[in-house]
FITOR-149896 format. One record per residue: residue in one letter; x, y, z of N, C-alpha, C in turn. Coordinates in steps of 0.2 Angstrom, whole numbers, padded with zeros to 4 digits, always signed. Layout:
<sites>
AXYZXYZXYZ...
</sites>
This chain:
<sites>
X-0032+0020+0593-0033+0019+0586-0036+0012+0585X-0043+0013+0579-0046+0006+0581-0041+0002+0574X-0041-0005+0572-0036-0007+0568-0037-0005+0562X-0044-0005+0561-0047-0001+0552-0043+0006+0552X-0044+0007+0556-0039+0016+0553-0033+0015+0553X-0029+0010+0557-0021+0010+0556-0020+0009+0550X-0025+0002+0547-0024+0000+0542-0024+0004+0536X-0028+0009+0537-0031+0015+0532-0023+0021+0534X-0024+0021+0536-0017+0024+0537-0008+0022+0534X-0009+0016+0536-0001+0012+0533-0001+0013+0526X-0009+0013+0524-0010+0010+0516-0007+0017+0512X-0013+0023+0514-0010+0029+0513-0002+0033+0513X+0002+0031+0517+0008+0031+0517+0014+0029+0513X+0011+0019+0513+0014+0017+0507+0013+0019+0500X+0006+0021+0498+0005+0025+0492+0011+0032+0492X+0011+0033+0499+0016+0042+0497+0022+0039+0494X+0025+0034+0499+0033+0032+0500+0034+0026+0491X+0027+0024+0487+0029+0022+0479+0028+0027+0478X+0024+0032+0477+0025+0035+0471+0031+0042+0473X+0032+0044+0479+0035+0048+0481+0034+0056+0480X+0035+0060+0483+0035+0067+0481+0039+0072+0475X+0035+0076+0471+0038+0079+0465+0045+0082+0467X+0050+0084+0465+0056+0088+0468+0054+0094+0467X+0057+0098+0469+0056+0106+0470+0062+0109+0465X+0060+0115+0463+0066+0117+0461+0071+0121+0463X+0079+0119+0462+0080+0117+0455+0080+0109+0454X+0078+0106+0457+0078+0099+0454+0073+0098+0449X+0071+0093+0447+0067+0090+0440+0068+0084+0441X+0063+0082+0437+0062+0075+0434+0061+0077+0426X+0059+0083+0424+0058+0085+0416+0058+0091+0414X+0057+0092+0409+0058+0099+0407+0051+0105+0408X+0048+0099+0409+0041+0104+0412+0043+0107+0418X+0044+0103+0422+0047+0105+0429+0050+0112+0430X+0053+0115+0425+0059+0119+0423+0056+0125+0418X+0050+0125+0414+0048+0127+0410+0048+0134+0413X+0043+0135+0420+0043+0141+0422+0048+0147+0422X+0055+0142+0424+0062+0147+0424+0064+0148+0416X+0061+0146+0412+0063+0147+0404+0068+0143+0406X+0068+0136+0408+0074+0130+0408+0073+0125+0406X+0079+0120+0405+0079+0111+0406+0082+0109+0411X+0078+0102+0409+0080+0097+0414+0088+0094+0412X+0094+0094+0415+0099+0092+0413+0102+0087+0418X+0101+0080+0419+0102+0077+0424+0101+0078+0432X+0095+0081+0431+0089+0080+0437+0092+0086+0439X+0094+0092+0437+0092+0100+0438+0091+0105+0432X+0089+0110+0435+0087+0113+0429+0090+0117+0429X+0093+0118+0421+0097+0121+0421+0098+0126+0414X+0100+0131+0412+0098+0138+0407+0099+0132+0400X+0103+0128+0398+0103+0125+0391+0106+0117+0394X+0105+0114+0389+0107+0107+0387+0110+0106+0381X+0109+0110+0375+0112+0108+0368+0112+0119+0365X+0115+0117+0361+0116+0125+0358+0107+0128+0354X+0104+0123+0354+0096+0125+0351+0093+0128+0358X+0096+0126+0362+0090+0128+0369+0093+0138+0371X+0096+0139+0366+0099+0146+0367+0096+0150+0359X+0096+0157+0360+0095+0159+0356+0101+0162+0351X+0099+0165+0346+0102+0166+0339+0108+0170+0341X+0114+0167+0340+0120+0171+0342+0123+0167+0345X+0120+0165+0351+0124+0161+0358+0125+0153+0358X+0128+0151+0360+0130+0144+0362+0128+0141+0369X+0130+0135+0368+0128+0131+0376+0134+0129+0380X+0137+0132+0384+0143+0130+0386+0143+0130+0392X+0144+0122+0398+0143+0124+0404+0137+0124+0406X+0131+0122+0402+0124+0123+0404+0123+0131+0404X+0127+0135+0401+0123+0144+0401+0123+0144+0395X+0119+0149+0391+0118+0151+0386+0124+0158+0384X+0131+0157+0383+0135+0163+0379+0136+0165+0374X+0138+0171+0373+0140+0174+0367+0144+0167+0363X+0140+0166+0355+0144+0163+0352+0151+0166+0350X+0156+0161+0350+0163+0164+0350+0165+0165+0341X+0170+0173+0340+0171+0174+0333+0175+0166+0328X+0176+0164+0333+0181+0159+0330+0184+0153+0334X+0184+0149+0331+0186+0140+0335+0194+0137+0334X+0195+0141+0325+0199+0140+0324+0204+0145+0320X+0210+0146+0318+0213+0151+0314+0210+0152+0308X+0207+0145+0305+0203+0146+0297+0199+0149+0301X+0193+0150+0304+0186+0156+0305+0190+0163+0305X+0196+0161+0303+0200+0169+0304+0201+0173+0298X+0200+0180+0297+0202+0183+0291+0208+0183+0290X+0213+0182+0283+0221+0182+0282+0224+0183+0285X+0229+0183+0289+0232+0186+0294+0232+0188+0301X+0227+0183+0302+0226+0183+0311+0225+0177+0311X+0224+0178+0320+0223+0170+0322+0219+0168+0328X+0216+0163+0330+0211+0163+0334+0214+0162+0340X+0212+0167+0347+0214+0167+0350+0209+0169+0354X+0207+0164+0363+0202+0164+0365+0194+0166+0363X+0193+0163+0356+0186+0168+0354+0188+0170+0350X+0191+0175+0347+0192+0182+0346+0197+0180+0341X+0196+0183+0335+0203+0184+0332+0206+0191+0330X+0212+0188+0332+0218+0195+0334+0222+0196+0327X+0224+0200+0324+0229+0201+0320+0236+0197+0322X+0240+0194+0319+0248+0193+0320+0252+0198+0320X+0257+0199+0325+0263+0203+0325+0265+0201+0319X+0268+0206+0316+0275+0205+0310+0278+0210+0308X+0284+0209+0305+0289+0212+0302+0291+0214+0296X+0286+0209+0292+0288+0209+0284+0281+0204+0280X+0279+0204+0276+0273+0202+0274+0274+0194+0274X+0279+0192+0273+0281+0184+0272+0277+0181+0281X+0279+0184+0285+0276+0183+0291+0269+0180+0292X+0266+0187+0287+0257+0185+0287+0253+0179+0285X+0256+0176+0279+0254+0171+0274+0249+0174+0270X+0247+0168+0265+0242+0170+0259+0238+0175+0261X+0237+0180+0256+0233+0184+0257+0230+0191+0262X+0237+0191+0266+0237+0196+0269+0245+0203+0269X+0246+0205+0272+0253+0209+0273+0255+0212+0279X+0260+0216+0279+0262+0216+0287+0260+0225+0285X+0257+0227+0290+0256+0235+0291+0257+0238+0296X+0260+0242+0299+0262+0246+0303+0262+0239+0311X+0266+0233+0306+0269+0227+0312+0263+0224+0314X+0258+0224+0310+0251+0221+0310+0249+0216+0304X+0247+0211+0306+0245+0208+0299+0239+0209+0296X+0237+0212+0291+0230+0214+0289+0230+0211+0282X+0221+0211+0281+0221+0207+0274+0221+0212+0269X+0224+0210+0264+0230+0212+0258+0223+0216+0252X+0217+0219+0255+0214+0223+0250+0215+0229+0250X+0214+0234+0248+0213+0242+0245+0209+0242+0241X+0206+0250+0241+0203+0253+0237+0206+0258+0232X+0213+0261+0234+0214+0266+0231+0225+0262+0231X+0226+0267+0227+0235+0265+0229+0238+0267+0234X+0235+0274+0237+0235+0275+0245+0234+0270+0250X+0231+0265+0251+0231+0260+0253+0237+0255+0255X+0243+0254+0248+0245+0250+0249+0253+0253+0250X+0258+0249+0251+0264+0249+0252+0268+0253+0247X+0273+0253+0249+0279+0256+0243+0280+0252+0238X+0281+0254+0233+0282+0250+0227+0276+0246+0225X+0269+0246+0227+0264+0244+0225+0259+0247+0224X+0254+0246+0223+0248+0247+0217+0241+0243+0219X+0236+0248+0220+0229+0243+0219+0227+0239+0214X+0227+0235+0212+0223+0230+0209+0221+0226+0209X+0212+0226+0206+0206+0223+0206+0207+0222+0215X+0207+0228+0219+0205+0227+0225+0212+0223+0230X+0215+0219+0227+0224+0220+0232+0228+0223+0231X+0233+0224+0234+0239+0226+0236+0244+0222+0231X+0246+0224+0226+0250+0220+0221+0256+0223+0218X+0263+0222+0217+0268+0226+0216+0265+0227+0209X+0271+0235+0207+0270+0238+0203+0270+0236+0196X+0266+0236+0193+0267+0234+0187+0270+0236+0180X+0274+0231+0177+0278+0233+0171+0277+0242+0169X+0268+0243+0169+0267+0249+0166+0271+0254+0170X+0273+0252+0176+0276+0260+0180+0283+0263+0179X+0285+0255+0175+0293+0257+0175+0295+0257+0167X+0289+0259+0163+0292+0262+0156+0296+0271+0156X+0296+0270+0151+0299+0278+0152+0296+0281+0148X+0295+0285+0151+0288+0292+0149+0291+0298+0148X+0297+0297+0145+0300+0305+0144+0297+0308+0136X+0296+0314+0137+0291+0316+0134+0295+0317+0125X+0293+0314+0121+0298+0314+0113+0296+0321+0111X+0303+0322+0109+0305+0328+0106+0307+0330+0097X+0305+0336+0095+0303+0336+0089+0309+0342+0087X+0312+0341+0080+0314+0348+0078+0310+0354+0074X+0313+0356+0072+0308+0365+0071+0304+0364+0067X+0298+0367+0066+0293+0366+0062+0292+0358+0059X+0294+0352+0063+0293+0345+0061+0292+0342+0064X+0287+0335+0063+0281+0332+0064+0287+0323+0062X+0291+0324+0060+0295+0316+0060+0299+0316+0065X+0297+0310+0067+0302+0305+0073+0312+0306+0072X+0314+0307+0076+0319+0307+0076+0322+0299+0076X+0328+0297+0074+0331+0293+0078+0330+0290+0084X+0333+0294+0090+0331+0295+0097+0325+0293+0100X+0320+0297+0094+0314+0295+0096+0310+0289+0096X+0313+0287+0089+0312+0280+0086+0313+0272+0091X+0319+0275+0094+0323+0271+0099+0319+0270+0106X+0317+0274+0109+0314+0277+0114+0307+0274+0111X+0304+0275+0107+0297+0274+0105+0296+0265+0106X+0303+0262+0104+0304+0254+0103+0302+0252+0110X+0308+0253+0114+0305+0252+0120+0298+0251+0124X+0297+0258+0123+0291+0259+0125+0284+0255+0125X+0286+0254+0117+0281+0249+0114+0281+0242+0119X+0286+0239+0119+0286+0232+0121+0284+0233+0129X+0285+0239+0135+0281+0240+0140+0275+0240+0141X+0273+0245+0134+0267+0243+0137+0263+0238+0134X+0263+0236+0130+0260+0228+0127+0261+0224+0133X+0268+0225+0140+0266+0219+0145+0264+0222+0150X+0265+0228+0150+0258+0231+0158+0255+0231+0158X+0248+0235+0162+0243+0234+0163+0237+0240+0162X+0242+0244+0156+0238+0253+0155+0233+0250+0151X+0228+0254+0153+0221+0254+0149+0221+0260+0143X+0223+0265+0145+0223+0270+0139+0229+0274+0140X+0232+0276+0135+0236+0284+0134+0234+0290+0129X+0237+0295+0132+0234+0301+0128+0241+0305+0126X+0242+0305+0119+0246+0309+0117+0245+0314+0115X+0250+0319+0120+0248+0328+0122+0254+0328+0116X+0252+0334+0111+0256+0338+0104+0256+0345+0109X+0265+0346+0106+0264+0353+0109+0269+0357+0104X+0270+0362+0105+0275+0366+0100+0277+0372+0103X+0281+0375+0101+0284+0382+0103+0279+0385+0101X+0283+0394+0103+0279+0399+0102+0278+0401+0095X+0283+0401+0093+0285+0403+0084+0281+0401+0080X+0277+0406+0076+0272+0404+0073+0266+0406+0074X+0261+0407+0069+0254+0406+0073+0250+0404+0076X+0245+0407+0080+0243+0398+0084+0238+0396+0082X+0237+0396+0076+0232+0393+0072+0237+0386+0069X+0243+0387+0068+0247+0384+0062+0250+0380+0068X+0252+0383+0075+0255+0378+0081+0250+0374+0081X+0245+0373+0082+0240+0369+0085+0239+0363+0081X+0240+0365+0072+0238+0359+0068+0245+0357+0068X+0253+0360+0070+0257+0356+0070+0257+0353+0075X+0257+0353+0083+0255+0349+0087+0252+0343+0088X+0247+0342+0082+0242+0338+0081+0244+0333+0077X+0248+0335+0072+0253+0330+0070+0258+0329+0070X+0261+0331+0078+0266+0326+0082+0263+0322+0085X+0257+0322+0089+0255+0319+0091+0251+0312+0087X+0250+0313+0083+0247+0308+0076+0253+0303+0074X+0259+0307+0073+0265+0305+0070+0269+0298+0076X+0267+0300+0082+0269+0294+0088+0262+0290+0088X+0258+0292+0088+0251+0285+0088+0254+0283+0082X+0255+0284+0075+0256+0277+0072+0262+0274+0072X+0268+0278+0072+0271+0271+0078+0273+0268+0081X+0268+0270+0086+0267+0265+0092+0262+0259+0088X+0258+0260+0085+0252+0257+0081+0255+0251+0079X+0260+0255+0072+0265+0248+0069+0269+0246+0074X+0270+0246+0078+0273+0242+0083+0269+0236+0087X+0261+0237+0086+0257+0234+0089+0253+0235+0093X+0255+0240+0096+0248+0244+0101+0242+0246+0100X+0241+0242+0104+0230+0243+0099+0229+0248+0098X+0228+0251+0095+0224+0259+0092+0221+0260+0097X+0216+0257+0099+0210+0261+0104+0214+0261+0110X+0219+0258+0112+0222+0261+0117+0224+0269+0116X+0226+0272+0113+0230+0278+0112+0227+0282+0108X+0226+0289+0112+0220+0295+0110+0227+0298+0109X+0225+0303+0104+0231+0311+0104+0227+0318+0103X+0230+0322+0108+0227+0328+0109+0231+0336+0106X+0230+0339+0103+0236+0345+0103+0233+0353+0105X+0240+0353+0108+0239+0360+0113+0241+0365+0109X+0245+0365+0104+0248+0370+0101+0256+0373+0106X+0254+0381+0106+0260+0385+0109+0257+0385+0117X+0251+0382+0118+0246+0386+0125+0249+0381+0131X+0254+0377+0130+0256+0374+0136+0264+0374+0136X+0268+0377+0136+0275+0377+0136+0276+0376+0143X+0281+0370+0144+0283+0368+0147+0290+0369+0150X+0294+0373+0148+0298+0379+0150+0297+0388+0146X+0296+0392+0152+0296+0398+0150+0303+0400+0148X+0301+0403+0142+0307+0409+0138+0308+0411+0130X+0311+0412+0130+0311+0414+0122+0319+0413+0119X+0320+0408+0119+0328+0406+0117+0327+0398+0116X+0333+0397+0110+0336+0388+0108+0331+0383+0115X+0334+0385+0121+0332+0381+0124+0326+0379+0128X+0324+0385+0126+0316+0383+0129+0312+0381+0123X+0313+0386+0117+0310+0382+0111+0310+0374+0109X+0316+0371+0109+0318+0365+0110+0314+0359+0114X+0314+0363+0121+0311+0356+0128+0301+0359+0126X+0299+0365+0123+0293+0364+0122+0289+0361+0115X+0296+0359+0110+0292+0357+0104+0291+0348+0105X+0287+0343+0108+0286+0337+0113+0280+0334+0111X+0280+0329+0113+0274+0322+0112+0275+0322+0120X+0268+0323+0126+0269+0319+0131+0265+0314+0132X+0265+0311+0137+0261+0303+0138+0256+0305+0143X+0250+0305+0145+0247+0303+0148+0243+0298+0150X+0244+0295+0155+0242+0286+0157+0238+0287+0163
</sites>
C-alpha cells in the first residue's frame, strides 16, 4: 500500500468513527427514525407513545403503549354510589341506603343512583319525584275516605265537616296537583233527579274545601248519579255506603 492511499484510507475511517453510523431499529436518534412503525423516539427507542397525544381518541399513554382510557381515577369520576376500582367503577355493597351516601340507595344490596322514572322504580314507602326516589309524601297519608250524605241531601254532615278539616290542611302541604270529586247517590229516585243530586254533593265539598283555602283550580267535581254504586243491594245499608263524595288524586 503506497503511503497516499493509507492516508486516504485512515482519513476515510476517521470521517465513519465522527460522525458514526445511523441506529437501526428499535433504536433512534428521533422520531423520524420511528415514523415508519407509527412510533416515537423515547430515550433512544422507539416506542408506541411518549405523552397521551401520541395516542388516539379514547386511550391513554401508559408504560409507552397506547391503552384503553380508564372509566375512572377517582371515586368522584364515579356515579353516586360506587367507587373506583381498578379503572372501573363498581357499585358498593350495602345494606341500607345510609351505606351509599349522597344521592344514591341501596337495592337489592347494590348502591345504585337514587333516579326513577315511574314509582315502580323506587322502594317501599317511596315515590318518584321530579326523577328521585323520595319518601312519600304528606299527600299519601290524608284520608281519603269517601264523605257520606243523608237521603235526598246535598249538606255536610258534622262528620263530614270534621273529616273535610283535616283534609284540607293535608293537602295544602303535599304535593297533589289536582283532585276530582266523584257525586254519587243511590238508587231511589229518578236518574235524571240522581245525577243533579250527585252533582251537588260534589259542589257542596269543593266549596269547602275552597273556604278552607284549597285553590279552586285544584279540585274538579263530577257526578255519577245512581250509575256507580259502590255496594250492591236494595236495603238501609247499601243505600247509605252509596249516597258519597269520592276523591280522586
Amino acid at each position: 500500500m503506497s503511503r497516499r492511499f493509507g492516508v486516504l484510507a485512515l482519513g476515510v475511517l476517521g470521517v465513519a468513527v465522527l460522525t458514526g453510523c445511523p441506529p437501526t431499529y428499535p433504536k433512534c436518534d428521533s422520531d423520524e427514525q420511528c415514523k415508519s412503525h407509527n412510533e416515537v423516539c423515547v430515550n433512544g427507542q422507539c416506542q408506541e407513545c411518549a405523552t397521551d397525544a401520541n395516542c388516539k381518541d379514547g386511550f391513554v399513554c401508559q408504560g409507552n403503549k397506547c391503552t384503553p382510557k380508564p372509566e375512572c381515577t377517582t371515586d368522584q369520576n364515579c356515579p353516586a354510589g360506587s367507587s373506583c376500582a381498578n379503572g372501573k367503577c363498581t357499585p358498593r355493597a350495602c345494606t341500607a341506603d345510609g351505606d351509599c351516601g349522597p344521592g344514591a340507595r341501596c337495592k337489592n344490596n347494590q348502591c345504585v343512583p337514587n333516579t326513577c322514572a315511574a314509582d315502580a322504580d323506587c322502594g317501599t314507602g317511596e315515590t318518584c319525584q321530579a326523577g328521585v326516589c323520595a319518601k312519600a309524601a304528606a299527600i299519601d297519608k290524608c284520608n281519603w275516605t269517601p264523605i257520606r250524605f243523608g237521603f235526598n241531601d246535598s249538606a255536610l254532615t258534622p262528620e263530614a265537616r270534621t273529616q273535610l278539616n283535616d283534609l284540607s290542611d293535608c293537602i295544602k302541604k303535599g304535593t297533589v296537583k289536582k283532585i276530582v270529586l266523584e257525586g254519587h247517590a243511590d238508587e231511589r229516585g229518578t236518574e235524571e233527579y240522581n245525577l243533579h243530586l250527585s252533582q251537588r254533593r260534589a259542589a257542596s265539598v269543593k266549596k269547602y274545601l275552597v273556604d278552607l283555602g284549597v285553590a279552586p283550580a285544584k279540585v274538579d267535581t263530577v257526578g255519577y248519579g245512581e250509575n256507580r254504586p259502590t255496594v250492591d243491594g236494595h236495603n238501609e245499608d247499601a243505600w247509605a255506603a252509596n249516597r258519597r263524595v269520592e276523591f280522586r288524586h
